[in-house]
C-alpha positions in Angstrom: 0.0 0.0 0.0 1.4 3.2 -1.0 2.1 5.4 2.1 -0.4 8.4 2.6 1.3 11.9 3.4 -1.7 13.1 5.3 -1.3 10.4 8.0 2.7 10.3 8.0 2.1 14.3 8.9 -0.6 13.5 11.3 1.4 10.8 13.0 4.5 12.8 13.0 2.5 15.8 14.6 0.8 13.8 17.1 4.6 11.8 18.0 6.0 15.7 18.7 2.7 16.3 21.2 3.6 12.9 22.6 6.9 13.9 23.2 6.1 17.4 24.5 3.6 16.5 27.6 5.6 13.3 27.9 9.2 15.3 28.4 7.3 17.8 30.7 5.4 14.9 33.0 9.5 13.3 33.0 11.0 16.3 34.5 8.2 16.6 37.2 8.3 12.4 38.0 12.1 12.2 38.1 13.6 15.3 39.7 10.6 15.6 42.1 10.7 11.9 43.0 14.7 11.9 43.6 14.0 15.3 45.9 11.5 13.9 47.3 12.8 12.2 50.9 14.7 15.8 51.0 11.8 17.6 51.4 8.9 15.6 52.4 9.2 16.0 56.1 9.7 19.4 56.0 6.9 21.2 58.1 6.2 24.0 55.5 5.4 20.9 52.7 3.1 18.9 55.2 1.0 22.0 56.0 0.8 22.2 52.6 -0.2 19.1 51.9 -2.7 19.5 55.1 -3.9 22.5 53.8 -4.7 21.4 50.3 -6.3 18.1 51.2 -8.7 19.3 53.4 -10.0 22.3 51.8 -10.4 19.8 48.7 -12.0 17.6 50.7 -14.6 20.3 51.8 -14.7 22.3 48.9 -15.6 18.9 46.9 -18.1 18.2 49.6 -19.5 21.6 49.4 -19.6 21.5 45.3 -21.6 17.9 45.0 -24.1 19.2 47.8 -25.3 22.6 45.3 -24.3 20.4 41.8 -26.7 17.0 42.6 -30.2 19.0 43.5 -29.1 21.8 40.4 -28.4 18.8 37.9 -31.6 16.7 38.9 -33.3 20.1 38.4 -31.9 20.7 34.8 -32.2 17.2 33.8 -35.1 16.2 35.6 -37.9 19.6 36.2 -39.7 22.0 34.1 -37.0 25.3 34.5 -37.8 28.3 32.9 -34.9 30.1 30.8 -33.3 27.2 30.8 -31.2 28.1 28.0 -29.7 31.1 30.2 -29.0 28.9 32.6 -26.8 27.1 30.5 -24.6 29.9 29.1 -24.1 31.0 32.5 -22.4 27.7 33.8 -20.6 27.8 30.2 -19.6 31.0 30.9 -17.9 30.7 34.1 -16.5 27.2 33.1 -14.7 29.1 30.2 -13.2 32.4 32.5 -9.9 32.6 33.7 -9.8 31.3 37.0 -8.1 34.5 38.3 -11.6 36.6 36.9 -13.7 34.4 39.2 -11.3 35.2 42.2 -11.8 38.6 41.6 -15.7 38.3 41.8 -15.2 36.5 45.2 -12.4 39.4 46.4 -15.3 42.0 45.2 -18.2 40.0 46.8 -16.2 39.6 50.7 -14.9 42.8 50.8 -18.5 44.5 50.3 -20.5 45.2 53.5 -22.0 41.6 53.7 -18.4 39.8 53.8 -17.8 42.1 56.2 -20.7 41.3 58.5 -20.0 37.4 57.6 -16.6 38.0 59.1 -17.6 40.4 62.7 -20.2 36.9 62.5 -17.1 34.6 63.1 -16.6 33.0 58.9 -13.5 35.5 57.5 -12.9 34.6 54.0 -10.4 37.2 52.7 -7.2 36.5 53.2 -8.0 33.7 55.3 -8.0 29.5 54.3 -11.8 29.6 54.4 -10.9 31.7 51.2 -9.5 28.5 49.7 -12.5 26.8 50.1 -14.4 29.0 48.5 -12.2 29.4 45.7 -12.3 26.3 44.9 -15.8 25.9 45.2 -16.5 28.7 43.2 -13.9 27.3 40.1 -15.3 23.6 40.2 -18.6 23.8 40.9 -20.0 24.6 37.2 -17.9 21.5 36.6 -19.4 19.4 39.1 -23.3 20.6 37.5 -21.7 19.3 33.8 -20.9 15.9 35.5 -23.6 15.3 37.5 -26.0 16.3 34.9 -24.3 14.3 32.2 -25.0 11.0 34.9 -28.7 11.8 35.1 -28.9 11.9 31.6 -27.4 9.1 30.6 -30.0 7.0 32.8 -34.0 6.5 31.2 -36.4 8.7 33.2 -38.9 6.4 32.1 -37.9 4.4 35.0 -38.8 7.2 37.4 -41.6 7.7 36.0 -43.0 3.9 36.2 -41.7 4.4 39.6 -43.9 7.5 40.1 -47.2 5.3 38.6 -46.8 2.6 41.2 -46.9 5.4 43.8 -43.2 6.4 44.6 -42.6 10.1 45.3 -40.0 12.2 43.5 -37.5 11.7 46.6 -38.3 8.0 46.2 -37.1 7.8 42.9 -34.4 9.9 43.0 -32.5 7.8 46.0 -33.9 4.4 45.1 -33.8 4.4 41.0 -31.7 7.3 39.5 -28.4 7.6 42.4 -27.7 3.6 41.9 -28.0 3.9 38.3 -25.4 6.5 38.4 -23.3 5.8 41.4 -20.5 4.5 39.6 -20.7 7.9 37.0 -20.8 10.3 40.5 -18.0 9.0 42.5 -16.3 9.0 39.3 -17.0 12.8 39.2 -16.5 13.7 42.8 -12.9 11.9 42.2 -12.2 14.5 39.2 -13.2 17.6 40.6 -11.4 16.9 44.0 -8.3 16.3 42.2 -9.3 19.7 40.6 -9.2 21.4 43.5 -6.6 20.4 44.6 -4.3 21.6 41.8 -6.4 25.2 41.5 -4.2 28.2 42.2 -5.8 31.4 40.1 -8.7 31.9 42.1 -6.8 31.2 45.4 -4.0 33.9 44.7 -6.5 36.6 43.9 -8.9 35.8 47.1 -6.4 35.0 49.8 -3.1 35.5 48.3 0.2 33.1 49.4 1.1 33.3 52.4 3.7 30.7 54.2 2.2 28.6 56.7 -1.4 30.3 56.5 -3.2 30.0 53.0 0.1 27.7 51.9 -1.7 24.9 49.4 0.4 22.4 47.5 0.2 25.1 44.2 1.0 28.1 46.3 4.2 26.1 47.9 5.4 26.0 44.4 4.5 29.5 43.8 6.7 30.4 46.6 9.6 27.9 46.3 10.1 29.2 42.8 9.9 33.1 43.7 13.1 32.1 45.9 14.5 29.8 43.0 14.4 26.8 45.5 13.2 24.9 42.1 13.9 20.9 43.8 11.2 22.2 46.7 8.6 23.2 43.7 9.3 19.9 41.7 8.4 18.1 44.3 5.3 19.5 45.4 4.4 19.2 41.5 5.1 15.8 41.8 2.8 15.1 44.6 0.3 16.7 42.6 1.5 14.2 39.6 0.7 11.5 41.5 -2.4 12.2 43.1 -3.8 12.9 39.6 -2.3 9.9 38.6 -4.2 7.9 40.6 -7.9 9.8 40.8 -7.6 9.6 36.9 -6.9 6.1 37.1 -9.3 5.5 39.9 -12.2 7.7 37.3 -11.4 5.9 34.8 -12.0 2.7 36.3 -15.1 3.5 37.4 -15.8 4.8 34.1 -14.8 1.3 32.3 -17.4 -0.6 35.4 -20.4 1.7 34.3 -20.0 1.0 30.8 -19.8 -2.5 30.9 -22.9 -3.0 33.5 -25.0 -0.7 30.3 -23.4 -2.9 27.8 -24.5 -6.3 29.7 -27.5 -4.4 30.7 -28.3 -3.9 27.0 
């Protein structure tokens, strides 16, 4: 067969991308794993890692508690301007991270952040900040996910459901959260790992600041504004891996729901 130009460029192109992201994830996995005994006792990396694993942990917590009652609205109710809706979580899933910092920054400094923080719950400047940052970054995320799940599942099932005398609450925790179990952990998995790797939002609501709002990003942030670039490395490669493994751990899942539909089918 004579050899086609189109796919010898398309191969060749794709080899360089190959080689690009591969080279980049090398440097992070080697020189972050060989500093890595160094530096990973070192009390400014394990607040870091503290910090960034529990505000993920919340802020992933916090996103799925608004995203699984918004989706089951979207997918599931009657909503008016429903098309608005929808450019509005576009929107904000397509702004710079850094813009939707600001809008928080605007929002706490007015006279009701103000009162939330005489009430005891400082944001700016403060790790609650964090939280909300990343909240704020993934949640139009978590709404995609969740209401990709719901749609993926047949509502006529609810709605048999609904004839034999179940209520909407019924069906929603008996029928339609088993049926997409598998698809939801897999999306709680994603967007914490997302959270834990955001930055932009973070910077502009509570800043860097050592040992206070310090996350796993920001220590990298900080360790390269001194040049101390074996510290960032290997707080990028802790990062590395825990993507590593929620991506494999999603994709897994991912693999499990599909083949349950296929045998299902």
């Amino acid at each position: 067969m004579k050899p086609d130009p189109f796919r010898i460029l398309c191969a060749a192109i794709a080899l360089l991308v190959v080689l690009f992201i591969g080279s980049n994830v090398a440097v992070i996995a080697v020189r972050g794993s060989v500093n890595l005994p160094a530096y990973i006792t070192r009390k400014e990396v394990l607040f870091a890692i503290q910090t960034s694993l529990k505000s993920a942990c919340l802020s992933t917590l916090l996103c799925f508690a608004l995203a699984v009652p918004t989706a089951y609205t979207l997918t599931r109710c009657r909503v008016p301007f429903r098309a608005a809706i929808s450019v509005i979580l576009e929107l904000t899933l397509s702004l710079p991270y850094i813009v939707l910092g600001l809008s928080l920054l605007i929002l706490f400094s007015s006279p009701a952040g103000k009162a939330l923080k005489a009430a005891g719950f400082p944001v700016v400047f403060h790790p609650n900040g964090i939280i909300l940052a990343q909240t704020i970054v993934n949640l139009p995320f978590a709404i995609r996910l969740a209401s990709s799940a719901f749609r993926s599942t047949d509502p006529k099932l609810e709605h048999v459901a609904g004839l034999l005398g179940a209520s909407h609450a019924a069906q929603f925790f008996t029928i339609l959260l088993p049926l997409c179990k598998n698809q939801l952990i897999s999306a709680v998995i994603l967007v914490w790992s997302r959270a834990l790797g955001e930055f932009g939002a973070t910077l502009m609501l509570v800043g860097v600041t050592r040992m206070k709002t310090e996350t796993l990003p920001a220590n990298i942030y900080l360790n390269v504004s001194v040049n101390d670039l074996d510290g960032a490395l290997v707080s990028a490669f802790l990062l590395l891996v825990i993507s590593a493994v929620s991506l494999a751990i999603a994709n897994g899942l991912t693999r499990v729901q599909k083949e349950r539909g296929r045998y299902a089918g």
